[in-house]
C-alpha positions in Angstrom: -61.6 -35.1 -42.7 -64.7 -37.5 -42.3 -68.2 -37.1 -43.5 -70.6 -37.1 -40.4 -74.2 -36.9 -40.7 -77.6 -36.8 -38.4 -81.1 -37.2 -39.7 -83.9 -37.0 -36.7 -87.6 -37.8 -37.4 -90.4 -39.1 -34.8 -89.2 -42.2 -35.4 -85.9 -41.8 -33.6 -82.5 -39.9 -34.5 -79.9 -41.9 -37.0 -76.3 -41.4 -37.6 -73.4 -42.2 -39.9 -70.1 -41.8 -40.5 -67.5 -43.3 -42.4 -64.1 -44.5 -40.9 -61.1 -43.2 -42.8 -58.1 -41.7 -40.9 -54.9 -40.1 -43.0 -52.2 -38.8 -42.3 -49.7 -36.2 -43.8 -46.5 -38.0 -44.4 -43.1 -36.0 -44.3 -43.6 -36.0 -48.6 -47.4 -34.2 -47.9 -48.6 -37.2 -49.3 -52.0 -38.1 -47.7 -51.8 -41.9 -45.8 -54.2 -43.7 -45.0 -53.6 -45.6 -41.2 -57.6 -46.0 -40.4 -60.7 -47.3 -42.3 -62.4 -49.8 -40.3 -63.4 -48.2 -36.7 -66.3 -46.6 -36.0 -66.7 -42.8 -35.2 -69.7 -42.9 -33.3 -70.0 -43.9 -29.8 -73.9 -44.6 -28.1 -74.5 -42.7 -25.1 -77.2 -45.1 -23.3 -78.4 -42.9 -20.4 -79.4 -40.0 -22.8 -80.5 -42.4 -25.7 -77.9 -40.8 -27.8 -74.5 -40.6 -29.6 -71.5 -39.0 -30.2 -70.1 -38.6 -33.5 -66.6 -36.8 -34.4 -64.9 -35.7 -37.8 -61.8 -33.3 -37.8 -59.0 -34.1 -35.1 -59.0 -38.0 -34.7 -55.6 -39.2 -33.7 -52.7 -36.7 -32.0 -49.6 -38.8 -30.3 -51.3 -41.4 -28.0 -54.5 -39.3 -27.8 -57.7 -40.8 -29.7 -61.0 -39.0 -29.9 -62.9 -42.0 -30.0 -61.8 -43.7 -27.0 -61.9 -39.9 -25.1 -65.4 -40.1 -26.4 -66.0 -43.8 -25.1 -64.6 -42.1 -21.7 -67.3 -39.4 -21.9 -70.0 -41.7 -22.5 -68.9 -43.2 -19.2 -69.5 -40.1 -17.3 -72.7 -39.5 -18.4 -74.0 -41.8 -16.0 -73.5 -38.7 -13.6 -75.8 -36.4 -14.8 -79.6 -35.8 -14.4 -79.9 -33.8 -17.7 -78.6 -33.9 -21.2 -77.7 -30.0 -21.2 -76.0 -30.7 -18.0 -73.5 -33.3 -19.7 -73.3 -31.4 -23.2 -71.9 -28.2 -21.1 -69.6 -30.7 -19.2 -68.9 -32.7 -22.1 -67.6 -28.9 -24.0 -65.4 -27.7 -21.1 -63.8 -31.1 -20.8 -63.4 -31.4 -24.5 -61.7 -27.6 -23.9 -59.4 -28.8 -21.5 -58.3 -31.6 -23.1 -57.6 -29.8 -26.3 -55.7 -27.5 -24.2 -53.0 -29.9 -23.3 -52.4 -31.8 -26.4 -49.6 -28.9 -27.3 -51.0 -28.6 -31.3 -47.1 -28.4 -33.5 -49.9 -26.5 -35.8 -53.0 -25.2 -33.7 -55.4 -26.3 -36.9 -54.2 -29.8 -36.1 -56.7 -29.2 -33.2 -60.1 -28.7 -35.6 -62.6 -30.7 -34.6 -66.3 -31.0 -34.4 -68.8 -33.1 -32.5 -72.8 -33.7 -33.0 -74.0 -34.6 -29.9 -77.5 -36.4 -30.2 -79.6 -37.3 -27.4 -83.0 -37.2 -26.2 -84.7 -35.4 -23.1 -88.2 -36.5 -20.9 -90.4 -32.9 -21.2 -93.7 -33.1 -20.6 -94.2 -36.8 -20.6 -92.2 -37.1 -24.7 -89.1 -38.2 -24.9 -87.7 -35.1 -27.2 -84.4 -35.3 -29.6 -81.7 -32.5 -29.5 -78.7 -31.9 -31.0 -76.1 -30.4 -29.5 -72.6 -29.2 -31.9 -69.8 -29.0 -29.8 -66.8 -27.5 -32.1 -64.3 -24.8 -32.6 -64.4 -24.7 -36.2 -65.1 -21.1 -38.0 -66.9 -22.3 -40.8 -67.3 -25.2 -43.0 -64.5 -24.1 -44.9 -62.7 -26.2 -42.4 -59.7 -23.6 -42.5 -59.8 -21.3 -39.7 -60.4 -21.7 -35.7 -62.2 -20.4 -32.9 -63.2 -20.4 -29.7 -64.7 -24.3 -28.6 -68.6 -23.4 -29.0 -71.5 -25.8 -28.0 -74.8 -24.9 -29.1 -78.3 -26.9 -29.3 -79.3 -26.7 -33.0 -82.9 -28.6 -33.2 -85.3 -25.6 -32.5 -82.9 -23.4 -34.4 -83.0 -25.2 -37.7 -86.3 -26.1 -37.7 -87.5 -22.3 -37.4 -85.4 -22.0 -40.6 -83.4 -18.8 -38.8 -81.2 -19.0 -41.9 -77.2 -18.7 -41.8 -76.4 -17.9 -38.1 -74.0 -14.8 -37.7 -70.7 -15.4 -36.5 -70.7 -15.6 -32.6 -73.7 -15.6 -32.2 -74.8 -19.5 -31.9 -77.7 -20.8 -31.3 -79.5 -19.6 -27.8 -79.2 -21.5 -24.6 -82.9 -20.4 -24.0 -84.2 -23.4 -27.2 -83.6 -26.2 -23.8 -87.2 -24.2 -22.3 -89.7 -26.9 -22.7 -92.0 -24.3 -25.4 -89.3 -24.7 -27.4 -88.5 -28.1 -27.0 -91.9 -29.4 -27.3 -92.3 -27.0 -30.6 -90.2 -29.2 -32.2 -91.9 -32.5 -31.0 -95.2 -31.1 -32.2 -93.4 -30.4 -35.7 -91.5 -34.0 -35.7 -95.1 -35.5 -35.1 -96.5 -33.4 -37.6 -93.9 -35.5 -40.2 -91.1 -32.6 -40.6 -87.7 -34.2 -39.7 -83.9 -33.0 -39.4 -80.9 -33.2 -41.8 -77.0 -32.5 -40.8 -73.9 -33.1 -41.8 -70.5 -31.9 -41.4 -66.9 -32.6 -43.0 -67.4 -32.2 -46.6 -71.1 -30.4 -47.0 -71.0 -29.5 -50.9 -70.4 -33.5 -51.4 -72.3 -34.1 -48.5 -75.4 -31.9 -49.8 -75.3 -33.1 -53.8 -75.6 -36.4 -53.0 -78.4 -36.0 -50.3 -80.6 -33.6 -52.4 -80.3 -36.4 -55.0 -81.5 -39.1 -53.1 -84.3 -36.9 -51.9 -85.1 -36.3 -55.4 -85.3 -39.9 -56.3 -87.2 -40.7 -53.7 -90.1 -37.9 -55.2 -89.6 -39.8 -58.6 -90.9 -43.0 -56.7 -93.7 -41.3 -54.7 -94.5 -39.8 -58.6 -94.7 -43.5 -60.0 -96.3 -45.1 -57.1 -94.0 -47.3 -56.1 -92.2 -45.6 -53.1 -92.4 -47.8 -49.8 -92.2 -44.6 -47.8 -90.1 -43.9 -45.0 -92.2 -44.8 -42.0 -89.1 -47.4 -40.5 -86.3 -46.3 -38.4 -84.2 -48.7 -40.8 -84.8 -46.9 -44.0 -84.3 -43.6 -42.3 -80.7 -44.9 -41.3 -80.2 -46.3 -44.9 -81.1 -42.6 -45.8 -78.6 -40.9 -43.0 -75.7 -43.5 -44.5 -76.3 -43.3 -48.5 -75.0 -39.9 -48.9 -71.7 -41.1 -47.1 -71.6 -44.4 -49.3 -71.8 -41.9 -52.2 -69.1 -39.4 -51.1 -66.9 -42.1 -50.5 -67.1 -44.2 -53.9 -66.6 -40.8 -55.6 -63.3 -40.5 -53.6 -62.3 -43.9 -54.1 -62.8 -44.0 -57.5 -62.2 -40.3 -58.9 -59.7 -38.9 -56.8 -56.4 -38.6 -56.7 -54.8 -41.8 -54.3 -53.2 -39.0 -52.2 -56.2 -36.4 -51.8 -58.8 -39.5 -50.3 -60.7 -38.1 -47.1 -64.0 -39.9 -47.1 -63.9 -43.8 -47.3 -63.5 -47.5 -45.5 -66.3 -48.8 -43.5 -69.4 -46.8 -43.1 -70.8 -47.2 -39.7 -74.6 -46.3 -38.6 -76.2 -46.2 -35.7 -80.1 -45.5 -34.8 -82.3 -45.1 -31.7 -85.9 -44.7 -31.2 -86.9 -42.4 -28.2 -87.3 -44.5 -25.8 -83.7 -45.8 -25.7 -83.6 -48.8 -28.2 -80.6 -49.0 -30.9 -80.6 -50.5 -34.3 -77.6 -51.9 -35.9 -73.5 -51.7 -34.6 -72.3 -48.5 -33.2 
């Protein structure tokens, strides 16, 4: 399934993933045929990233090099909003044609970060492109893209079905409400694939982390490199818990764990 997660502070927006691919064989016996390649693909003109879990490999298709493709074609657009609604009805064609033997084979989801220049700040958004019902992972809908920053940071609480996140949150009083909060020191947590893991192993590190503040001895967080050791951690958990408590043939989390960061302004930190 993947484990994909997003943390954004005013210090820039990091991301991780890890890299395992499986497949069902004809026995229902989960393969692995991918732990090495990344998931996440920078998107330079918008200072961001795309970063997938769900559908990876169908036939010949790959969603990592129609990402790469995507990330292309961003050159041609003067806004972020303008390329994430492209980048969803593209995404909707394409899925279209891939002829699904089973249509959840087509599940997939997409956190699409990037920033956007409003009012002289360089603002981070993130924009979910998927057609996932819930994170249950087990039913489908209709491809959705919505932009979750201003939404999440309101703490609206669990959105209702069909009714995403509005298209009004790209105004600038909403986008620069959450740059005054992201200066103020709140920041952003997501993640997607396997949340329950996902979430236990976050809250834990968060809770550590008080433990150290309690004693003294915590460094703090004020780098973009420990925020993208906290954005990976979680993974690195989820993944040594699959690799050495699970079942060989129920793995869905594991191999390389990639990370990726960039501050505002454009400038990456580590491989992509």
């Amino acid at each position: 399934m993947t484990v994909i997660s997003a943390f954004i502070s005013k210090l820039g927006t990091s991301i991780a993933s890890d890299s395992l691919i499986t497949e069902l064989t004809d026995d229902r016996v989960r393969k692995a045929i991918e732990d090495q390649q990344s998931k996440i693909v920078r998107i330079p003109k918008f200072h961001g990233t795309a970063s997938y879990w769900g559908l990876a490999l169908y036939g010949q298709w790959s969603t990592y090099n129609w990402l790469q493709n995507q990330a292309l074609e961003a050159e041609d657009f003067e806004t972020f909003e303008e390329f994430a609604n492209s980048f969803r009805n593209n995404l909707e064609n394409e899925l279209s044609h891939l002829n699904f033997q089973q249509p959840m084979h087509g599940g997939i989801g997409i956190h699409l970060t990037g920033y956007e220049y409003i009012n002289g700040h360089w603002i981070p958004e993130l924009f979910l492109c998927s057609n996932f019902a819930d994170t249950s992972y087990s039913r489908l809908c209709c491809l959705h893209l919505s932009r979750e920053t201003y939404h999440i940071m309101s703490n609206k609480g669990a959105r209702e079905r069909h009714r995403w996140p509005s298209k009004k949150h790209g105004k600038s009083k909403y986008r620069m409400a959450v740059f005054k909060r992201l200066q103020k020191g709140q920041y952003l947590r997501y993640n997607n694939g396997d949340p329950l893991m996902f979430n236990l192993a976050g809250n834990t590190l968060i809770d550590l982390m008080q433990v150290l503040r309690k004693r003294q001895i915590f460094k703090g967080t004020d780098k973009l490199e420990i925020q993208r050791s906290i954005t990976k951690w979680p993974i690195e958990v989820v993944s040594y818990i699959q690799e050495n408590f699970c079942k060989d043939d129920t793995k869905s989390v594991g191999g390389h764990i990639h990370s990726v960061a960039v501050t505002p302004d454009g400038r990456y930190l580590d491989e992509a």
